[in-house]
C-alpha positions, -999 to 999 in steps of 0.1 A, spaced: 0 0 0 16 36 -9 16 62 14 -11 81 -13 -33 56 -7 -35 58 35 -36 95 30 -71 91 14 -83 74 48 -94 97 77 -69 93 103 -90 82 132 -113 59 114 -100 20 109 -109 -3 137 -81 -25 148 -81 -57 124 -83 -33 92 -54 -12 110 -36 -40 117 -35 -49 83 -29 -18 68 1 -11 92 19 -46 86 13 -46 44 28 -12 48 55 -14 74 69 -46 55 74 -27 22 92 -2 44 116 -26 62 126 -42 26 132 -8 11 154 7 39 171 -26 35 177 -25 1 187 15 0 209 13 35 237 -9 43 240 -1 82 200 -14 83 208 -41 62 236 -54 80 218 -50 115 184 -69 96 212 -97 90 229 -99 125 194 -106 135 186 -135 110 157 -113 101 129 -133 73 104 -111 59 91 -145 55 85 -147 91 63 -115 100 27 -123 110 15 -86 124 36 -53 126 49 -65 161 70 -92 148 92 -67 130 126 -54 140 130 -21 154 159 5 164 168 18 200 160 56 187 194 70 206 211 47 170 204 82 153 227 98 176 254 78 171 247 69 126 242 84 97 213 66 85 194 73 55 182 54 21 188 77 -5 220 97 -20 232 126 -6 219 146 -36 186 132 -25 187 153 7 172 184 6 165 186 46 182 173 76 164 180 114 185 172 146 170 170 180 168 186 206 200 183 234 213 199 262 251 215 262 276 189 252 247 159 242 250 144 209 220 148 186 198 130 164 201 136 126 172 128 102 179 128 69 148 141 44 144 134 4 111 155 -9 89 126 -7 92 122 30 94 159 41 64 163 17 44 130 31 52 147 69 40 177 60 8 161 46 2 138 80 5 171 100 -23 188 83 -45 155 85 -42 147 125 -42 182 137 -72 191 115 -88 163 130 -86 190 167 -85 222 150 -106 221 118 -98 226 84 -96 261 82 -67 280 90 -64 302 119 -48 339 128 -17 317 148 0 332 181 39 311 187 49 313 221 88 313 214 109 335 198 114 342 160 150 335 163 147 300 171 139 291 127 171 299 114 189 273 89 160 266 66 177 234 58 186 222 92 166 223 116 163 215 152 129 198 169 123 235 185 124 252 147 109 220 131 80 224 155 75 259 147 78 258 109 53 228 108 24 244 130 27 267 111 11 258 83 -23 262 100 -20 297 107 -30 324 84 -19 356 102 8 347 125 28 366 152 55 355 179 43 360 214 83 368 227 117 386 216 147 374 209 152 374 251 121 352 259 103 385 272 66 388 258 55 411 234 26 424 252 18 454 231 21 430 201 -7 408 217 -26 430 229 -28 439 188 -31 412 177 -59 399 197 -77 432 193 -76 426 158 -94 395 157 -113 394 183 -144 368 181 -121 351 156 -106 313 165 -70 320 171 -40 289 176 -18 291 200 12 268 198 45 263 222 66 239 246 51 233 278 80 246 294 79 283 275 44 288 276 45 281 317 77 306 323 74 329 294 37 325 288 16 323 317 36 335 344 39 368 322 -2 366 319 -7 361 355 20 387 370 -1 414 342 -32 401 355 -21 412 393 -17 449 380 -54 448 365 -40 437 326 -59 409 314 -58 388 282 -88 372 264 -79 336 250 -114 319 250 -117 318 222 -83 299 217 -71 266 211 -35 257 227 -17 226 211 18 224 232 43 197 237 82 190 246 80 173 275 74 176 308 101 171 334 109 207 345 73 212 351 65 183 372 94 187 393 82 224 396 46 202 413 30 214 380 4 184 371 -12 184 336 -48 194 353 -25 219 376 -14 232 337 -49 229 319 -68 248 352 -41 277 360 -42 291 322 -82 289 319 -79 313 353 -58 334 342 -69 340 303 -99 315 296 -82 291 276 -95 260 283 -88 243 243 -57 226 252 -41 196 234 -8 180 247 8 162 216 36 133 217 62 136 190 94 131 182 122 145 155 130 107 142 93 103 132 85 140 122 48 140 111 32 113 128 26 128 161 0 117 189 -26 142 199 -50 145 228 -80 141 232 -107 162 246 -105 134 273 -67 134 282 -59 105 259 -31 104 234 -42 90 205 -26 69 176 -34 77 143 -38 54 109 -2 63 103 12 57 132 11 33 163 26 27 199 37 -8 207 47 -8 241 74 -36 254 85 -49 286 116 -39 296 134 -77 307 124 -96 271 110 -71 247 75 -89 248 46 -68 239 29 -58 274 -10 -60 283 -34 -33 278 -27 -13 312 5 -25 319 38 -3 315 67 -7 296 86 7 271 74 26 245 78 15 204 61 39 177 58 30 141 54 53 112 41 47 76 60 82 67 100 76 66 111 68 28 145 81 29 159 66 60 150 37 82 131 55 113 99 34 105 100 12 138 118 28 168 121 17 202 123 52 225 134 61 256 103 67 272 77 44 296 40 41 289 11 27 292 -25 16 265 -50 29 281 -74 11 255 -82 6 216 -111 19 199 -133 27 224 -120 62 240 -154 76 247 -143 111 221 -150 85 191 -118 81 176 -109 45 166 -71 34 172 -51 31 205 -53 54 235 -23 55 258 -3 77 284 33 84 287 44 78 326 77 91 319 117 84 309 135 53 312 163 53 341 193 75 333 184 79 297 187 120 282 166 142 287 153 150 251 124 166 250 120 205 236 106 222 269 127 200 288 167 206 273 153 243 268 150 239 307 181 230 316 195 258 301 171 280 313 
């Protein structure tokens, strides 16, 4: 099955046999291509005595510790082929993923974006307020998670302006404009957890005390990066969702899981607190001793798979992080596929996520 032909299907629509399916026809072509087009994959395929032969379901097939992007350059097509590369996010001195992108794929991400998040948002686009800083999208053709965040939420705004400077201070003129401007309108609102908390709302809540007040109910809030800093800062995710509808009336907030190695197919929540797998994607999680797929409710480690990567092998990845499946197509806000929660980072592994390496240099 091409990747044409599970863009035509609305993402949150195939119950779990016809997923299934569509996942392992699809994630098999993958594996053979990557190891056609990249030695490195193909010589890990055959340390492992792997058979295409041999796969049942998309759970039998092999998959790569993500932190192998850190320390490879692996990728399916020619150099000339390249026309992006994105890194991820790191502290000071930490070594960074690099993802190398041919048109196709940065093309086929693009498209998956505008599919899942119009799924929360709608279709049209919005007047867009970033919480970061312009500075952040520099190198057009290498870019980090931060940038690549930015640049590809982007796409859903019409008018868009940058809610801080170059220092991380707000603009609060500039929003005050711009939200005088279109007022009654829907306007998207997009950051890292970590920014919009120290930049964002503490900012709102400090003008608040001196009798300045913002209007964002009519806003909807997609933010992600992790959430170390805040929860060591005894910030829950209600604690989050609660403190910005008192202080400006948002109350239109999606959290999203993503990650720079599988660009595109990210996991949004729900209107009930549920992460959510999409057609082109899916979570796998693992238990740490043997790898074994874990129960429904039981934590582990989690796997994603993508139907996206063409031009290098990032089509099933085992992460870093510890989750749980909440359940599978029966989440009571309708959408078919797999539910789950992330509980947190595995035991000593780096801290990766946008809001999070942002805070530690913070």
């Amino acid at each position: 099955m091409t990747f044409d032909e599970i863009l035509k299907i609305a993402p949150y629509s195939l119950p779990k046999e016809e997923k299934e399916k569509m996942l392992t026809e699809r994630l098999k072509e993958l594996t053979i291509l990557h190891q056609r087009n990249c030695p490195e994959y193909a010589r890990m395929l055959e340390a492992v005595q792997f058979d295409i032969n041999e796969i049942r379901t998309c759970k039998d097939l092999p998959f790569l510790p993500v932190r192998l992007f850190k320390e490879m350059n692996l990728r399916s097509v020619s150099q000339e082929e390249i026309v992006k590369t994105m890194t991820s996010s790191g502290t000071t001195g930490q070594a960074v993923s690099r993802i190398y992108l041919d048109r196709e794929t940065s093309s086929n991400q693009q498209k998956t974006m505008v599919k899942i998040v119009s799924e929360f948002t709608g279709s049209g686009r919005m007047p867009m307020i970033i919480i970061d800083c312009p500075g952040v999208i520099k190198n057009r053709a290498m870019f980090s998670a931060r940038g690549a965040g930015i640049l590809g939420f982007s796409i859903f705004g019409s008018k868009k302006i940058y809610a801080l400077d170059d220092d991380m201070k707000m603009d609060i003129a500039g929003v005050q404009d711009f939200l005088e401007k279109y007022q009654g309108r829907k306007i998207l609102l997009f950051g890292f957890t970590f920014m919009i908390w120290q930049h964002f709302y503490k900012e709102l809540l400090r003008l608040k005390e001196q009798g300045i007040t913002f209007d964002l109910s009519n806003g909807i809030l997609i933010h992600g990066g992790g959430w170390k800093k805040l929860i060591s800062e005894a910030v829950s995710h209600d604690d989050f969702h609660k403190r910005l509808e008192d202080v400006c009336g948002l109350h239109d907030i999606h959290d999203y899981y993503g990650m720079v190695e599988q660009t595109g197919c990210i996991y949004m929540e729900c209107e009930c607190g549920h992460l959510h797998a999409s057609n082109f994607s899916d979570v796998i999680i693992r238990r740490p001793l043997d790898f074994s797929v874990a129960d429904p409710g039981e934590n582990g480690i989690v796997q994603v798979v993508s139907t996206i990567p063409e031009s290098y092998p990032g089509h099933s990845l085992l992460t870093e992080d510890e989750g749980i499946v909440l359940g599978e197509d029966d989440c009571p806000c309708g959408r078919k596929g797999k539910y789950f929660a992330i509980s947190g980072r595995l035991k000593n592994a780096e801290i990766r996520g946008c809001s999070d390496t942002y805070a530690v240099k913070f």
